[in-house]
C-alpha positions in Angstrom: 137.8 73.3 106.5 140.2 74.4 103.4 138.1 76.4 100.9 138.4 75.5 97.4 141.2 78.0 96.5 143.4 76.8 99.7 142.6 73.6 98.8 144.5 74.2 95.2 147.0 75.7 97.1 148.0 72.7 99.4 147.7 70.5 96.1 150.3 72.6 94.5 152.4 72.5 97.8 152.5 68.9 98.1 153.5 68.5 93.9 156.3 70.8 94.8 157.7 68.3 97.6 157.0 65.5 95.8 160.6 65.1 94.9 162.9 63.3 91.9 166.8 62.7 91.8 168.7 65.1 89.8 170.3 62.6 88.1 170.0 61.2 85.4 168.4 65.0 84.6 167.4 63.9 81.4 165.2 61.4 82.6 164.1 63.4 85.8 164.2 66.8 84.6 161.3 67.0 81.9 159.2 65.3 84.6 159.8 68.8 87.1 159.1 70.8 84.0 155.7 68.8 82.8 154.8 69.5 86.4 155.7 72.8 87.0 153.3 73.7 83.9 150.0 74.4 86.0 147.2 73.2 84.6 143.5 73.5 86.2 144.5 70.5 88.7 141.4 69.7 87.5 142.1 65.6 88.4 143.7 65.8 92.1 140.9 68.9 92.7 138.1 66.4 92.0 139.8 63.6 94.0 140.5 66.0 97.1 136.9 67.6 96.4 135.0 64.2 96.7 136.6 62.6 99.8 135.8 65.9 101.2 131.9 65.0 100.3 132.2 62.1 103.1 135.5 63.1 105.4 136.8 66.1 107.1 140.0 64.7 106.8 141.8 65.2 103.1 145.2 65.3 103.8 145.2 61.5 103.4 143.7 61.9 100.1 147.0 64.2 98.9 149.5 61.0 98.0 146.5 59.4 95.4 145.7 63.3 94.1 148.9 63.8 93.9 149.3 60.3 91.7 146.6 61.4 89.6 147.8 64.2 88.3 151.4 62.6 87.5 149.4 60.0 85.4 147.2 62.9 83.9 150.8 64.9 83.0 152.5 61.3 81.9 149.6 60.7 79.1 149.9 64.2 77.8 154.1 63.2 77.0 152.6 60.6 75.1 150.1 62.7 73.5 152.6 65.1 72.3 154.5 62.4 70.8 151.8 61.1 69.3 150.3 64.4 68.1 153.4 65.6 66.8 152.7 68.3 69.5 155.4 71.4 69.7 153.5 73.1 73.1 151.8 72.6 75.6 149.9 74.9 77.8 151.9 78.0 76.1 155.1 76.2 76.0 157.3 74.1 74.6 156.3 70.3 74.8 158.5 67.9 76.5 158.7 66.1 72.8 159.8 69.4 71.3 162.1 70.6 74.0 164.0 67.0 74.6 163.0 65.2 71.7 160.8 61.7 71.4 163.2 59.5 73.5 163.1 61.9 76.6 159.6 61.8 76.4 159.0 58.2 76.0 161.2 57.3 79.1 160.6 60.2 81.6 156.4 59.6 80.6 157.3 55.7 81.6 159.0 56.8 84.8 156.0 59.0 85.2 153.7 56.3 85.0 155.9 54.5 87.7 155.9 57.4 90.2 152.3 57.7 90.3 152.2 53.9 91.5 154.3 54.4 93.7 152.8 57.7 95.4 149.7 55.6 95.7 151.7 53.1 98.0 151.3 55.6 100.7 147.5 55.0 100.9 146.3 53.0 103.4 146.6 49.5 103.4 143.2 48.5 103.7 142.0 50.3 101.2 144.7 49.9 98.5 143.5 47.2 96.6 140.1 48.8 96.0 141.8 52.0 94.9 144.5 50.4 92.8 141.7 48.4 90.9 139.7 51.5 90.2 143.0 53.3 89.2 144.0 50.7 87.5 140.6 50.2 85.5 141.2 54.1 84.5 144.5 53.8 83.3 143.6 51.5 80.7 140.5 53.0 79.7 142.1 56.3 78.8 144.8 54.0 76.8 141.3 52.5 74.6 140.2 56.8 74.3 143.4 57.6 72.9 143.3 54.7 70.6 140.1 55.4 69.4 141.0 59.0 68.7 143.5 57.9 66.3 141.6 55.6 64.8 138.9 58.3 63.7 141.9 60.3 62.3 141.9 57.8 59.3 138.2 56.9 59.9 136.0 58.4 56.6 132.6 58.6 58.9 132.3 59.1 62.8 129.1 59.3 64.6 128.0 61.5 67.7 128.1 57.7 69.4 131.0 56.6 68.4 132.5 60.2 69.4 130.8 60.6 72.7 132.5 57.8 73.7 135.7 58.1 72.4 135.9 60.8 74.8 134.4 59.2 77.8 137.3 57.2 77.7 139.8 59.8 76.9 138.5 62.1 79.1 135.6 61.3 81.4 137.2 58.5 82.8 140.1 59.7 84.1 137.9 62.1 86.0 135.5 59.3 87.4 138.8 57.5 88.4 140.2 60.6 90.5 136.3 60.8 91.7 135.5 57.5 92.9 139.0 57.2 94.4 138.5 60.1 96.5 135.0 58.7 97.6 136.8 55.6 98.6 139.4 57.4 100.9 136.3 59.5 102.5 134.8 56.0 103.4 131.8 56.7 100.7 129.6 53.6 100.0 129.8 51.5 97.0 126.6 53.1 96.3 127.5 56.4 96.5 130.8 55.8 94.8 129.0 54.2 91.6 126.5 57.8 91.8 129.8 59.7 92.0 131.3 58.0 88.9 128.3 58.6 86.8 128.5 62.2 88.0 132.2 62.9 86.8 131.3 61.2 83.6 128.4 63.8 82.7 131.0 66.8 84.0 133.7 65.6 81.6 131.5 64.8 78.7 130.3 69.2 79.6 134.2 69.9 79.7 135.6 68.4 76.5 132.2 69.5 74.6 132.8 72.8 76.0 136.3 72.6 75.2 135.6 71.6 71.6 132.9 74.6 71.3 135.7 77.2 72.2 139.0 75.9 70.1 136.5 77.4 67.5 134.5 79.8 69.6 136.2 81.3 72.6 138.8 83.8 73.2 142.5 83.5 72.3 143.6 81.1 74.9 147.3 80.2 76.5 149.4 78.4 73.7 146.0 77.3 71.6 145.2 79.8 68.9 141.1 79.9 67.8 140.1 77.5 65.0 143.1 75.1 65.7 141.0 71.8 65.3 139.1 72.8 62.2 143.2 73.4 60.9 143.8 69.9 61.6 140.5 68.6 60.5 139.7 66.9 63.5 137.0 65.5 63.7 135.0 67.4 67.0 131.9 67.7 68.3 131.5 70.6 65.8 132.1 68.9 62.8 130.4 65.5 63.2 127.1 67.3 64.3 128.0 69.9 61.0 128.3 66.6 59.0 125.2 65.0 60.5 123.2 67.8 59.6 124.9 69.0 55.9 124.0 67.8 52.2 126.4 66.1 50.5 127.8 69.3 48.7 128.6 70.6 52.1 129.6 67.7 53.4 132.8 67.7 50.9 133.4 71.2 51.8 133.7 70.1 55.6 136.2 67.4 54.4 138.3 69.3 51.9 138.5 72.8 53.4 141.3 72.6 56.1 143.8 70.7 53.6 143.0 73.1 50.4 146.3 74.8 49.5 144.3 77.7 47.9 143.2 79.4 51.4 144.6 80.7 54.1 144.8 79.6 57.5 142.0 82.6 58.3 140.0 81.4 55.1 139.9 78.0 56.2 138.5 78.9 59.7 136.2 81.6 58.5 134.6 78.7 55.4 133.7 76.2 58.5 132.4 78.3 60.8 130.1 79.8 58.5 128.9 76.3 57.8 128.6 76.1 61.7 126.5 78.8 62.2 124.4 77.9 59.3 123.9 74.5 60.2 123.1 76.1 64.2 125.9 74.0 65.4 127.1 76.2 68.4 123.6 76.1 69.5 123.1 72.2 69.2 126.8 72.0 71.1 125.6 75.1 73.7 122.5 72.6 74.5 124.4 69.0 74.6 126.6 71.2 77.3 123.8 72.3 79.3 122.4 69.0 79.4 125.3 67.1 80.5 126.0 69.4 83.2 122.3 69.6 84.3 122.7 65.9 84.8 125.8 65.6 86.5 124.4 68.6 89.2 121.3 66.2 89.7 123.3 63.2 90.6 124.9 65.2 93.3 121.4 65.6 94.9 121.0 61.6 95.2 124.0 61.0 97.7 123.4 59.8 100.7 124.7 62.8 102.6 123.0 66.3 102.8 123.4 69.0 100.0 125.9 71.0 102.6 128.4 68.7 101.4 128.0 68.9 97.8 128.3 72.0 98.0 132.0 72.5 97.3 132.0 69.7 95.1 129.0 71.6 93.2 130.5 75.5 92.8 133.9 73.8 91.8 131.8 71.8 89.0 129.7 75.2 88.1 133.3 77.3 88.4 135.1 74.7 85.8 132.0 75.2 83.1 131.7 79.3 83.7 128.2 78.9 85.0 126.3 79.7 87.8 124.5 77.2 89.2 
């Protein structure tokens, strides 16, 4: 059987074969490019990973990770639109690099292509996979919404945020998940366990993801301390407003739209309220938790730990932790 790195490897190969016309190249071209961008593969990794948990056999899981993955790449064209984003994974975005139009149209055909790699599933079991795929779809539609909504939103809870990004996030993992699980022939059981498990992991990943824009190293095409620049409202900052007085509270608000400071000044004001307020620490341990959980659910499946195990060093790999 494929290890997990040849696994990647035979993902990559079968995006790069997965072909589109040349013409017309404005509506083809920015596709190639969104795809040729790498990423972690995180989505078609999970889906190949899972239907590995219950079948030997994953190369007739490669059309639906495949499809995954060009539905993960066509909602980060509308992102960019939407985010007024100029790059993307160290690069120019498809919205800054063709303009809005581009990107609307080659995201639709996107959207379109990923339907119709899914046709090559097996008949049987389409209609259980296009429901599931089809429940995902719109669910990351109602994250996104929700995200924009607590742009012009004066209060957002831990709640109301934790599940903003279960459905922006979280979702589209259980999706890739619980498809692969139905390809592997897992039980409805097993696939509901599965889902629940994905959910925990990508609630870890984006907290993770919020604690380093703020915390980690310089990254690929994200500079540190980008979201407290935009004032977004992250993990970070709605567990810093949770826990602040009112005085501090403003300061949180203000700080990342005050003319007087720099971009430096601006980061270096927050995080000192972070640390203050213990707010990596609180984020470190919501991490822990939700990874803790998702390992556990692994343990419940109805097959033997020696096939979690792939599925379970991928999951520890993704968060930098051993396991």
């Amino acid at each position: 059987m494929q290890n997990n790195e040849q696994l990647l490897q035979a993902i990559e190969n079968y995006l790069a074969q997965t072909e589109f016309p040349a013409e017309p190249e404005l509506l083809y071209a920015p596709i190639g490019y969104s795809l040729a961008g790498g990423g972690k593969r995180l989505r078609p990794m999970l889906l190949a990973l899972a239907c590995g948990i219950f079948s030997d056999d994953l190369q007739h899981a490669m059309p639906a990770a495949a499809a995954v993955e060009v539905f993960h790449n066509f909602t980060l064209l509308h992102d960019d639109i939407m985010d007024n984003a100029a790059m993307r994974r160290g690069k120019p975005s498809v919205f800054a690099k063709w303009g809005q139009n581009v990107a609307i149209l080659s995201g639709d055909a996107m959207l379109i292509c990923a339907y119709r790699l899914l046709s090559a599933i097996p008949a049987h079991l389409l209609p259980q996979v296009l429901a599931t795929f089809n429940e995902m779809a719109l669910e990351v539609c109602e994250g996104q919404q929700y995200d924009m909504d607590f742009e012009h939103k004066a209060k957002v809870s831990v709640v109301e945020y934790m599940h903003m990004i279960e459905l922006k996030t979280s979702v589209l993992l259980a999706g890739s998940v619980v498809i692969g699980a139905t390809l592997g022939g897992a039980s409805d059981e097993d696939c509901r366990k599965l889902r629940r498990f994905a959910v925990e992991l990508g609630l870890a990943f984006q907290l993770q993801d919020d604690l380093l824009d703020s915390y980690g190293d310089e990254r690929l095409g994200k500079a540190i301390g980008g979201d407290i620049l935009e004032g977004k409202k992250t993990y970070l900052m709605i567990t810093a407003m949770s826990h602040a007085d009112e005085p501090t509270r403003e300061i949180l608000r203000t700080t990342y739209r005050n003319p007087e400071l720099s971009d430096k000044e601006k980061i270096r004001t927050v995080k000192e309220i972070y640390d203050r307020l213990d707010v990596p620490r609180l984020t470190e341990q919501q991490i822990s938790l939700r990874f803790e959980r998702a390992l556990a659910i692994l343990d419940t499946l109805s097959v033997g730990p020696e096939r979690t195990k792939r599925m379970r060093d991928y999951a520890a790999g993704l968060m930098g932790r051993k396991h």
